[in-house]
PyMOL Python script that loads the backbone (N, CA, C, O; Angstrom):
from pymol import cmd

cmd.read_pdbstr("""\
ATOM      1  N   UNK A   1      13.077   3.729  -2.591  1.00  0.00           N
ATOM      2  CA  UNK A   1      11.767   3.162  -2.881  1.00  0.00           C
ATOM      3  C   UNK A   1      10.701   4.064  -2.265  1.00  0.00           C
ATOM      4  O   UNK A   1      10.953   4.867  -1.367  1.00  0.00           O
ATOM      5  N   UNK A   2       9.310   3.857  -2.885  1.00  0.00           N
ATOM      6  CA  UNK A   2       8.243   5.272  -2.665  1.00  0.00           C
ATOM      7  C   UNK A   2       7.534   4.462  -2.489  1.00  0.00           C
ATOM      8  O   UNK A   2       7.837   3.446  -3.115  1.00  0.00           O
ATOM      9  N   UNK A   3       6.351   4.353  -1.693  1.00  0.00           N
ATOM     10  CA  UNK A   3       5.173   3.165  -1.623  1.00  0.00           C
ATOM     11  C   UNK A   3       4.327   4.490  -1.286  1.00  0.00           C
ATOM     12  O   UNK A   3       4.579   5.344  -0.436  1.00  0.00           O
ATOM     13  N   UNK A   4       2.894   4.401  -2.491  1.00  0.00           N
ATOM     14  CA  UNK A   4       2.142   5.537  -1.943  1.00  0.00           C
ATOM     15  C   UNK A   4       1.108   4.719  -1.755  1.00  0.00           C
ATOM     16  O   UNK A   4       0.994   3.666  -2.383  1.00  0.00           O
ATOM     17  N   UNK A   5      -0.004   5.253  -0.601  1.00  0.00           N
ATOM     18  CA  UNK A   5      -1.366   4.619  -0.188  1.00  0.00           C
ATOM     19  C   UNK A   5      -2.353   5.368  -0.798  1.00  0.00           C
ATOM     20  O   UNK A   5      -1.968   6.452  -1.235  1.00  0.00           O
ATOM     21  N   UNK A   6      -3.954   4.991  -1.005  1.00  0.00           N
ATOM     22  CA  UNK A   6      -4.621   5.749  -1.069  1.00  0.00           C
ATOM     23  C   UNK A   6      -5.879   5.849  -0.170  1.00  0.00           C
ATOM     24  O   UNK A   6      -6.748   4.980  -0.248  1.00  0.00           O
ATOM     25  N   UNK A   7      -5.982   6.826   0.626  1.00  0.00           N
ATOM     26  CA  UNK A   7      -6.777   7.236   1.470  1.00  0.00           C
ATOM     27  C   UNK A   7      -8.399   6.202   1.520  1.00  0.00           C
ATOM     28  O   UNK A   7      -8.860   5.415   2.347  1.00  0.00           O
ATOM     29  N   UNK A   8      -8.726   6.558   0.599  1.00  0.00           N
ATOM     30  CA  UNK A   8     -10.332   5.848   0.275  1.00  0.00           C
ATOM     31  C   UNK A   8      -9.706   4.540   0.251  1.00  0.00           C
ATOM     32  O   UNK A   8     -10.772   3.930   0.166  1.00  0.00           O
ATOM     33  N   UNK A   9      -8.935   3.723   0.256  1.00  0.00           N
ATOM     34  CA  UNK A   9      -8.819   2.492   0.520  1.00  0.00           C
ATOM     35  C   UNK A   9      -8.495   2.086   1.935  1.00  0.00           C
ATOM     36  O   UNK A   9      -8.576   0.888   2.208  1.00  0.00           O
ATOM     37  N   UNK A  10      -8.246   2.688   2.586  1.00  0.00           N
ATOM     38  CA  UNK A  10      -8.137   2.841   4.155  1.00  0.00           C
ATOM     39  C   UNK A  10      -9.099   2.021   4.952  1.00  0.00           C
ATOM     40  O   UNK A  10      -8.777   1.534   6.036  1.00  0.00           O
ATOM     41  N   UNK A  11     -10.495   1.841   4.319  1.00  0.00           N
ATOM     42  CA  UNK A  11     -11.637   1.063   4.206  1.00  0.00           C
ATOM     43  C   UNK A  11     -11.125  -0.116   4.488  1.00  0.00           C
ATOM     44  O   UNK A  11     -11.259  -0.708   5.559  1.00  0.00           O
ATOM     45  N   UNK A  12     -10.626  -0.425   3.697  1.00  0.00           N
ATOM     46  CA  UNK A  12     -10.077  -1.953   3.224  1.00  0.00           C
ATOM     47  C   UNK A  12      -8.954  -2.507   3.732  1.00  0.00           C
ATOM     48  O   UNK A  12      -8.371  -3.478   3.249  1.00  0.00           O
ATOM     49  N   UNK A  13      -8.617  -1.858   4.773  1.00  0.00           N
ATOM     50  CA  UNK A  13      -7.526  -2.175   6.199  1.00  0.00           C
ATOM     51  C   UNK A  13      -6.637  -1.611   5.591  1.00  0.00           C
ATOM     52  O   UNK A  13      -5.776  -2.019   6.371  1.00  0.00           O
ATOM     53  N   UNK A  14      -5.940  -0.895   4.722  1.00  0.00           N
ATOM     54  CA  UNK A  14      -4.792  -0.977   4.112  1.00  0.00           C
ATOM     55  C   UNK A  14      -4.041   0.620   5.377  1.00  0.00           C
ATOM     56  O   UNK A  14      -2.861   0.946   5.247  1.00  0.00           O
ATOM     57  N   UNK A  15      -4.598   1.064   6.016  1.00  0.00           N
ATOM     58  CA  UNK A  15      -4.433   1.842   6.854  1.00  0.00           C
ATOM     59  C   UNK A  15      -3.608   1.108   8.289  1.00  0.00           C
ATOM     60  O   UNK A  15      -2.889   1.713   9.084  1.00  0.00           O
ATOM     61  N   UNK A  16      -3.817   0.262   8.304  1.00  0.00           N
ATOM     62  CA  UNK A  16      -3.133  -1.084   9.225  1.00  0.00           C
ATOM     63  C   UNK A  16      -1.706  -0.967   8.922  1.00  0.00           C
ATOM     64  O   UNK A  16      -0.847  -0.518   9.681  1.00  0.00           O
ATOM     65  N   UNK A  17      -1.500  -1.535   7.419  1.00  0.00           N
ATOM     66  CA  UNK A  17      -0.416  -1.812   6.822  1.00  0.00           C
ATOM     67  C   UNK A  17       0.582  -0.140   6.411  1.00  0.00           C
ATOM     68  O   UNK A  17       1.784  -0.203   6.151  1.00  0.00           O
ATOM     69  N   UNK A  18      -0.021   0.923   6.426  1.00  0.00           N
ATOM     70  CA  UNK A  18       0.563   1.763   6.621  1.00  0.00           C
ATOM     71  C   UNK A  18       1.483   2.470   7.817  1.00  0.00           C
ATOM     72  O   UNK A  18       2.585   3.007   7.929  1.00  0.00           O
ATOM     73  N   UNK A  19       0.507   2.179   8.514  1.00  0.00           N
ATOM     74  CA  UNK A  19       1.288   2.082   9.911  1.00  0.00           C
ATOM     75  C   UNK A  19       2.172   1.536  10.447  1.00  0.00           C
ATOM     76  O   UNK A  19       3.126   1.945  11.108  1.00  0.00           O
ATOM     77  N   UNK A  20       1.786   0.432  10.104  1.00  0.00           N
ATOM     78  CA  UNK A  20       2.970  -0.755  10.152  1.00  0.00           C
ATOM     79  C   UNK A  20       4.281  -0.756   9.387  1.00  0.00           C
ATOM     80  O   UNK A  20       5.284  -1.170   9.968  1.00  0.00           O
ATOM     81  N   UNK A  21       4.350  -0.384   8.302  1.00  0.00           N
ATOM     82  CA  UNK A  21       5.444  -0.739   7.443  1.00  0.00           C
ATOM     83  C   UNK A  21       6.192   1.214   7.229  1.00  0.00           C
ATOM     84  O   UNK A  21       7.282   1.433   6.699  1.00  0.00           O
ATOM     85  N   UNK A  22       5.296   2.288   7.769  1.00  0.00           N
ATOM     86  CA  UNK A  22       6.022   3.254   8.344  1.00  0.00           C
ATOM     87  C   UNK A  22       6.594   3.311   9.360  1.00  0.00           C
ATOM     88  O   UNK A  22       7.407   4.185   9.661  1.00  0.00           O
ATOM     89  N   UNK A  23       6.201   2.243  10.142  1.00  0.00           N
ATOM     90  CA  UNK A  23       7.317   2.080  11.651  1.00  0.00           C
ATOM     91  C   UNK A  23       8.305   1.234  11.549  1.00  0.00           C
ATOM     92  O   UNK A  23       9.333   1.236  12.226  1.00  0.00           O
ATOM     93  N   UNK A  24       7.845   0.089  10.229  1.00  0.00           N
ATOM     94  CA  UNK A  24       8.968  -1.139  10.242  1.00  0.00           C
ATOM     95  C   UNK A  24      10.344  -0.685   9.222  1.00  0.00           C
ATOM     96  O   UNK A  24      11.419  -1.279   9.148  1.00  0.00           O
ATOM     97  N   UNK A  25       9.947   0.475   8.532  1.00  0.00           N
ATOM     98  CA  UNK A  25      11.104   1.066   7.678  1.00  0.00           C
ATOM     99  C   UNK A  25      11.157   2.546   7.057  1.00  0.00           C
ATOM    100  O   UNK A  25      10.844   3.055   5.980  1.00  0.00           O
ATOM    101  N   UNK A  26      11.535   2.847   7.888  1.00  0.00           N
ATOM    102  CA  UNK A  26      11.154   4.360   8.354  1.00  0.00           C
ATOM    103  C   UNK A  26      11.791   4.970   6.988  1.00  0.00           C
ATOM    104  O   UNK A  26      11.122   5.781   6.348  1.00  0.00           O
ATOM    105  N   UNK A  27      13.174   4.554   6.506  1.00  0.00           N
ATOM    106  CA  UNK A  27      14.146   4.870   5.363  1.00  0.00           C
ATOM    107  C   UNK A  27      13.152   4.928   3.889  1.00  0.00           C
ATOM    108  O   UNK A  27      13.336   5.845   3.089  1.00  0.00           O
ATOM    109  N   UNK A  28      12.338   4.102   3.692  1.00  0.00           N
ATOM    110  CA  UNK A  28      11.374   4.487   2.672  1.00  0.00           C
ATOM    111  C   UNK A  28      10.363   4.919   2.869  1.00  0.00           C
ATOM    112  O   UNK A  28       9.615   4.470   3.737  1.00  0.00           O
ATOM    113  N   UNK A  29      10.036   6.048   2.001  1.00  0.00           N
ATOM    114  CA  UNK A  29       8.995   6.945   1.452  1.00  0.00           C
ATOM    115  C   UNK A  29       7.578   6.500   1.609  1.00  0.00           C
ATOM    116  O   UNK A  29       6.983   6.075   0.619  1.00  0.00           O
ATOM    117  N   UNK A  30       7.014   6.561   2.723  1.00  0.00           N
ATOM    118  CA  UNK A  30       5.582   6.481   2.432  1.00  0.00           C
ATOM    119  C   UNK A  30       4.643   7.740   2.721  1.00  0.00           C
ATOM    120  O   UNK A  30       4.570   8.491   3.694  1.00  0.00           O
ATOM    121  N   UNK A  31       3.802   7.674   1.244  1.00  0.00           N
ATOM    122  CA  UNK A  31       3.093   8.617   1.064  1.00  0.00           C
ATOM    123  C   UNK A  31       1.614   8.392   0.764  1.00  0.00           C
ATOM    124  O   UNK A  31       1.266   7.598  -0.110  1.00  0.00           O
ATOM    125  N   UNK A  32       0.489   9.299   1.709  1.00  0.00           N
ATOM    126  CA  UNK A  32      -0.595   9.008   1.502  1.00  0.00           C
ATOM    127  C   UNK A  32      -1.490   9.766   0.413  1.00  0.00           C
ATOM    128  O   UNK A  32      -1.308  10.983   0.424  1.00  0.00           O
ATOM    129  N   UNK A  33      -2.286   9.369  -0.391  1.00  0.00           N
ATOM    130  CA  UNK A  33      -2.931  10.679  -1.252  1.00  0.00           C
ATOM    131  C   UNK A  33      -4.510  10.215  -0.959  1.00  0.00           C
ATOM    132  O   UNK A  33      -4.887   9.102  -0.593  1.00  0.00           O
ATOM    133  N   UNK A  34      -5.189  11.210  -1.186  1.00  0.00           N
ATOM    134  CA  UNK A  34      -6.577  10.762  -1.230  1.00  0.00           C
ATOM    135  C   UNK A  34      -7.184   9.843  -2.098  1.00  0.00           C
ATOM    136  O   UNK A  34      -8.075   9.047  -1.802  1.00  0.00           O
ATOM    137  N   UNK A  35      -6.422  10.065  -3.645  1.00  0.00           N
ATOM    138  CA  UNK A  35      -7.488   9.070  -4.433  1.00  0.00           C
ATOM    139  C   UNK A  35      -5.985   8.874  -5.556  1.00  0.00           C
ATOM    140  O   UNK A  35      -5.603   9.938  -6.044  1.00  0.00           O
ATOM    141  N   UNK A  36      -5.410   7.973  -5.834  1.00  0.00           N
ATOM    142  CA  UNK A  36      -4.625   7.229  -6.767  1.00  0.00           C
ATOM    143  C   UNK A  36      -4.710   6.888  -8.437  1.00  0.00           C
ATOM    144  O   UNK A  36      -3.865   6.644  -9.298  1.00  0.00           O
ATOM    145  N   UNK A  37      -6.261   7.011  -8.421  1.00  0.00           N
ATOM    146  CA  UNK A  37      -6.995   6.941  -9.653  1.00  0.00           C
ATOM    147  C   UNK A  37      -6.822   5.666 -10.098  1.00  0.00           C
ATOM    148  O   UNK A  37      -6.705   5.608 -11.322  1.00  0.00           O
ATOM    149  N   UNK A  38      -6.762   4.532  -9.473  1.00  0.00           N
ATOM    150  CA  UNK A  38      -6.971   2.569  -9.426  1.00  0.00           C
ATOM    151  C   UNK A  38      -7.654   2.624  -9.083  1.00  0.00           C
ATOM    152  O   UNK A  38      -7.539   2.234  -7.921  1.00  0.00           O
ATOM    153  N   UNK A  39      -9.072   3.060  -9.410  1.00  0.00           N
ATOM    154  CA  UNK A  39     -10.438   2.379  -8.556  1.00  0.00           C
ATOM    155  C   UNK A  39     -10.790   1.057  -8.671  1.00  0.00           C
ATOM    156  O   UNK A  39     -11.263   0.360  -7.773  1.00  0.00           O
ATOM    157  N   UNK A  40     -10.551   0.737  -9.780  1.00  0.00           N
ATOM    158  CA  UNK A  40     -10.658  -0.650 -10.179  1.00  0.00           C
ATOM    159  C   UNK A  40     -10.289  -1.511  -9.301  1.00  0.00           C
ATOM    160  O   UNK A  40     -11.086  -2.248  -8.720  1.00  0.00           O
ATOM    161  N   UNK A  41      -8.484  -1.511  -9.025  1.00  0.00           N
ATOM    162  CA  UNK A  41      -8.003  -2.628  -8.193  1.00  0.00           C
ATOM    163  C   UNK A  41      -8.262  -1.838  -6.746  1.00  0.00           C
ATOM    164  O   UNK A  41      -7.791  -2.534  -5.847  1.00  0.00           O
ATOM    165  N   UNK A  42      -8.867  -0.593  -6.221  1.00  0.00           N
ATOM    166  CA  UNK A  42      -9.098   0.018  -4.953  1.00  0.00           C
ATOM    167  C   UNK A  42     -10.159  -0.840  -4.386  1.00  0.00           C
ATOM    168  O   UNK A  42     -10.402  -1.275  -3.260  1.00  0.00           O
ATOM    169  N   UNK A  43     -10.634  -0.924  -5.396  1.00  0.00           N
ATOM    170  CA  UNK A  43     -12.508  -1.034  -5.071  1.00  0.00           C
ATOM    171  C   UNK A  43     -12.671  -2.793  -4.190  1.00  0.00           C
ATOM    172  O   UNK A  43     -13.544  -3.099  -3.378  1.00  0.00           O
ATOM    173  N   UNK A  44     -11.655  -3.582  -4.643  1.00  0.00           N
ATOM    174  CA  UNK A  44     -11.245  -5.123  -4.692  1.00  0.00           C
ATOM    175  C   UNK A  44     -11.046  -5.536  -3.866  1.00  0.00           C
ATOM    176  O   UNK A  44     -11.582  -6.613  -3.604  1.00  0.00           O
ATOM    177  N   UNK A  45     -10.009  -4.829  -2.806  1.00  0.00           N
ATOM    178  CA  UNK A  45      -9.106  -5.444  -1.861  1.00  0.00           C
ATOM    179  C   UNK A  45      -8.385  -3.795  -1.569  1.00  0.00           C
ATOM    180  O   UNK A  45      -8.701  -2.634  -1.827  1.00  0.00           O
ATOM    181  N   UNK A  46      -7.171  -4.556  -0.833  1.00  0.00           N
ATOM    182  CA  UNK A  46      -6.192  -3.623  -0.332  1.00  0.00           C
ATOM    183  C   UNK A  46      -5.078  -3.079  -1.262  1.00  0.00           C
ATOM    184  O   UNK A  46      -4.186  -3.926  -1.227  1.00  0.00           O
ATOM    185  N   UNK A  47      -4.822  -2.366  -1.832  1.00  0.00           N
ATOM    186  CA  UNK A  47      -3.572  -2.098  -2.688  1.00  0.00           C
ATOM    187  C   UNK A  47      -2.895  -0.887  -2.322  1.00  0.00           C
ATOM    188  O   UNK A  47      -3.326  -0.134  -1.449  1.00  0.00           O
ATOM    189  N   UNK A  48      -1.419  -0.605  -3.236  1.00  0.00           N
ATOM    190  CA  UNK A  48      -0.656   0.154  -2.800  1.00  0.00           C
ATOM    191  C   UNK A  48      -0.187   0.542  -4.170  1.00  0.00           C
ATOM    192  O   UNK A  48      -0.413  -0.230  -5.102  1.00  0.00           O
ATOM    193  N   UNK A  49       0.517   1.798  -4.395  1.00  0.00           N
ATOM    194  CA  UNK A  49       1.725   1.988  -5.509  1.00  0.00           C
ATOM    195  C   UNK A  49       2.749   2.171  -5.252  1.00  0.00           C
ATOM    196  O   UNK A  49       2.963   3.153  -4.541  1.00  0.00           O
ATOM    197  N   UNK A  50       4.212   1.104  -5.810  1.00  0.00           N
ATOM    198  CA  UNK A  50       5.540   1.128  -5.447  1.00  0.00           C
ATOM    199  C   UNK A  50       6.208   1.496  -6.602  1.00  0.00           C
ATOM    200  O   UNK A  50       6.065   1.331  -7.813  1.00  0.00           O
ATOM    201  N   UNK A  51       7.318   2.287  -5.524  1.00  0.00           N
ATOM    202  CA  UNK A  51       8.258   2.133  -6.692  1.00  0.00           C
ATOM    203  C   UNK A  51       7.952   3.640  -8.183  1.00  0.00           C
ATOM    204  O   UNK A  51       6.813   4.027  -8.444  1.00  0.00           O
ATOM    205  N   UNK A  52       9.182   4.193  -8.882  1.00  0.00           N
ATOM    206  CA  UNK A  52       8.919   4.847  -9.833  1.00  0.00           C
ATOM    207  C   UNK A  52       7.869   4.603 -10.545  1.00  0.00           C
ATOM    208  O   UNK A  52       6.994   5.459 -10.676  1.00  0.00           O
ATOM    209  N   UNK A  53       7.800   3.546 -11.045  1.00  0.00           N
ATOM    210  CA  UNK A  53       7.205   3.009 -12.264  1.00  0.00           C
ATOM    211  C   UNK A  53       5.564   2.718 -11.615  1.00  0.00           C
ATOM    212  O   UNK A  53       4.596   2.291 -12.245  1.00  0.00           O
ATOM    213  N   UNK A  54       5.630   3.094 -10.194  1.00  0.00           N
ATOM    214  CA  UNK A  54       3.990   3.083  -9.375  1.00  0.00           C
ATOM    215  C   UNK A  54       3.765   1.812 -10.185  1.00  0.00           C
ATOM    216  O   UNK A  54       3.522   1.997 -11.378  1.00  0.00           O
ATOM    217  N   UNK A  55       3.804   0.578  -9.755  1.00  0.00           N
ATOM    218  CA  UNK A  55       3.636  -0.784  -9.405  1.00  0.00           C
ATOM    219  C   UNK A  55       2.246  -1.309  -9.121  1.00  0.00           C
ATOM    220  O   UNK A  55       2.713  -2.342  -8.640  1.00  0.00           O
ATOM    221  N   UNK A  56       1.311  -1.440  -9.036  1.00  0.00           N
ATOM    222  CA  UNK A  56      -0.057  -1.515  -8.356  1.00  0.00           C
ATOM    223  C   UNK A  56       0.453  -3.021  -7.892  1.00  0.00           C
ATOM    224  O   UNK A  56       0.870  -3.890  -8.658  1.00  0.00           O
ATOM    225  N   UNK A  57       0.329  -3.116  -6.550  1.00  0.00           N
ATOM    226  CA  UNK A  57       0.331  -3.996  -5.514  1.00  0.00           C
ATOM    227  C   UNK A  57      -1.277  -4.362  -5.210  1.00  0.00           C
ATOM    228  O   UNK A  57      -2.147  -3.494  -5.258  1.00  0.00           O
ATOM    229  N   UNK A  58      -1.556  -5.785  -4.887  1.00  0.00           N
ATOM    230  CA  UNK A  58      -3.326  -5.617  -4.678  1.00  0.00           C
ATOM    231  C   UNK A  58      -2.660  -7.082  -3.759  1.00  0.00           C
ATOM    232  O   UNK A  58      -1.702  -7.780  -4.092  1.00  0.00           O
ATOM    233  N   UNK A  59      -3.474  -7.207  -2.632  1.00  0.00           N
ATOM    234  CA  UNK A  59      -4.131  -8.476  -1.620  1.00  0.00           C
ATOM    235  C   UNK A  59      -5.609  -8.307  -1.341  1.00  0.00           C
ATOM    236  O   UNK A  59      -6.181  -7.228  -1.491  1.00  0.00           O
ATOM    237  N   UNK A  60      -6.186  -9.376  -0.943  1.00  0.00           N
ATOM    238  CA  UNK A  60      -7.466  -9.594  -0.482  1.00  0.00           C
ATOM    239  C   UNK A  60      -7.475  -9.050   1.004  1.00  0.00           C
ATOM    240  O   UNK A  60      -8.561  -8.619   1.392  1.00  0.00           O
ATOM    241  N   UNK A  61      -6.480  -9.013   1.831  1.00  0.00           N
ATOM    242  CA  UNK A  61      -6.789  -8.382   2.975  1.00  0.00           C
ATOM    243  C   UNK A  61      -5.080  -8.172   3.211  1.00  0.00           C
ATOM    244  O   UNK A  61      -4.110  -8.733   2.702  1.00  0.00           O
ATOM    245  N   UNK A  62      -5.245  -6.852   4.459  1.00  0.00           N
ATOM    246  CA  UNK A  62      -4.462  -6.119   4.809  1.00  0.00           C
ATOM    247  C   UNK A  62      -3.215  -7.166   5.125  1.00  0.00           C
ATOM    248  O   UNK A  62      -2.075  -6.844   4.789  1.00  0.00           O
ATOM    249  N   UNK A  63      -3.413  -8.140   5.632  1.00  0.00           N
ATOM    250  CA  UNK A  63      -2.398  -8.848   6.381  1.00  0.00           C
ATOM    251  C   UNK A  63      -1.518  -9.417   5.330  1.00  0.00           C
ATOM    252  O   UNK A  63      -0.295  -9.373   5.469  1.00  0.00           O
ATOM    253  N   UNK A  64      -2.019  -9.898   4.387  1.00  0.00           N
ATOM    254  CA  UNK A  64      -1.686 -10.210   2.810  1.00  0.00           C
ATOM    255  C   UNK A  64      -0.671  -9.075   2.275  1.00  0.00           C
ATOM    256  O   UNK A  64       0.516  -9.386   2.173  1.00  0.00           O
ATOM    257  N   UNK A  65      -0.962  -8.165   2.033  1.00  0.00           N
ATOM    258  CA  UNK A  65      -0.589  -7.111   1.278  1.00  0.00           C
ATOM    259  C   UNK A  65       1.106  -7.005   2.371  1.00  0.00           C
ATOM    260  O   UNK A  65       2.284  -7.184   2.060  1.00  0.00           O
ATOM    261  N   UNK A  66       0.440  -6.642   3.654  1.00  0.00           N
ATOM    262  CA  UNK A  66       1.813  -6.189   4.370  1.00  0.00           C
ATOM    263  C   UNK A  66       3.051  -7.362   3.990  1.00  0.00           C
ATOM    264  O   UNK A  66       4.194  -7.070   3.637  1.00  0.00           O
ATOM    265  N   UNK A  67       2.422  -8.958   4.189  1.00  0.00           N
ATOM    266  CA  UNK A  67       3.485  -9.589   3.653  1.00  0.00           C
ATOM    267  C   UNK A  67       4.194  -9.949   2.428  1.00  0.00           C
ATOM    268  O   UNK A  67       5.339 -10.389   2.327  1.00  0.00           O
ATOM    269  N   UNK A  68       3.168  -9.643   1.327  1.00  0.00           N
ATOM    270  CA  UNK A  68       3.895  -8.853  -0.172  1.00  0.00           C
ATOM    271  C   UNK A  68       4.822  -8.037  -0.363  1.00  0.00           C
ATOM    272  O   UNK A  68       5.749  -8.225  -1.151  1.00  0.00           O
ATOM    273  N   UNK A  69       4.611  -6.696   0.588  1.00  0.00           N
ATOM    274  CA  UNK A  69       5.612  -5.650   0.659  1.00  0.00           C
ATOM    275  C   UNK A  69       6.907  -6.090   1.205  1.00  0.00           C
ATOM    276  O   UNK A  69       7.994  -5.775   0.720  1.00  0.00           O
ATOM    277  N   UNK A  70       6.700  -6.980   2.442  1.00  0.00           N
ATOM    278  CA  UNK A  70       7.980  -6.862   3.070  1.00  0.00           C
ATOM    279  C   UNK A  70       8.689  -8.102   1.881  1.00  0.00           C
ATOM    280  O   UNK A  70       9.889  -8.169   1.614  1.00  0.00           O
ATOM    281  N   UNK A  71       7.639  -8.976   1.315  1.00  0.00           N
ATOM    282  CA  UNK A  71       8.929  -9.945   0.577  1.00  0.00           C
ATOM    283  C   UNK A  71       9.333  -9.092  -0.622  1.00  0.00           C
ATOM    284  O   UNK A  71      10.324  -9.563  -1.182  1.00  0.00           O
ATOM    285  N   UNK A  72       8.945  -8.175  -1.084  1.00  0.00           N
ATOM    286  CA  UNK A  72       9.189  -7.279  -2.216  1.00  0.00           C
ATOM    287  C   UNK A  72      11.054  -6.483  -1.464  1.00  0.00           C
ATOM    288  O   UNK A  72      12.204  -6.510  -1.901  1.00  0.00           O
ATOM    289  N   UNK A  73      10.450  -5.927  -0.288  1.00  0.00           N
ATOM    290  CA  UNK A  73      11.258  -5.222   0.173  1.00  0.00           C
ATOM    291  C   UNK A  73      13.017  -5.911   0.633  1.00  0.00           C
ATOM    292  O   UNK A  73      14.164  -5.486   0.493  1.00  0.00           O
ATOM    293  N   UNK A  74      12.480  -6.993   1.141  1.00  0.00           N
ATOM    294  CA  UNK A  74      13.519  -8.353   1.324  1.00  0.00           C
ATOM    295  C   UNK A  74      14.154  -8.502   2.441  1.00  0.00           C
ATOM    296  O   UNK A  74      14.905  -9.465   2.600  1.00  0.00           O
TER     297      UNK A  74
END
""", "prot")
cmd.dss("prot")
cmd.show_as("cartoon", "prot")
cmd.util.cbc("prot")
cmd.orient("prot")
């Protein structure tokens, strides 16, 4: 599994949840890029892209999102 972040959303706590879920599972891929090209769901909240098929993940706040991932993750 690949979970990429995007930088300019970092704003939006999602920089929290990076940290976090690179220390809580070191075995998957996290990758940061500057801009994802989701401004749409960037602009909103916190989001992420998982997975091949880049997934767009979105919460209203960071704390949200991290517990999406981990129930995704299981």
């Amino acid at each position: 599994m690949k979970i990429k972040y995007c930088c300019k959303n970092f704003r939006h706590g999602s920089k929290s949840v990076y940290k976090a879920m690179k220390e809580k599972f070191p075995e998957i891929k996290h990758k940061k890029r500057d801009c994802l090209g989701n401004c749409k769901a960037c602009s909103k909240g916190c989001m992420v892209l998982v997975g091949k098929s880049e997934k767009i993940v979105c919460a209203p706040t960071a704390k949200k999102l991290y517990k999406e991932l981990r129930e995704m993750i299981g």
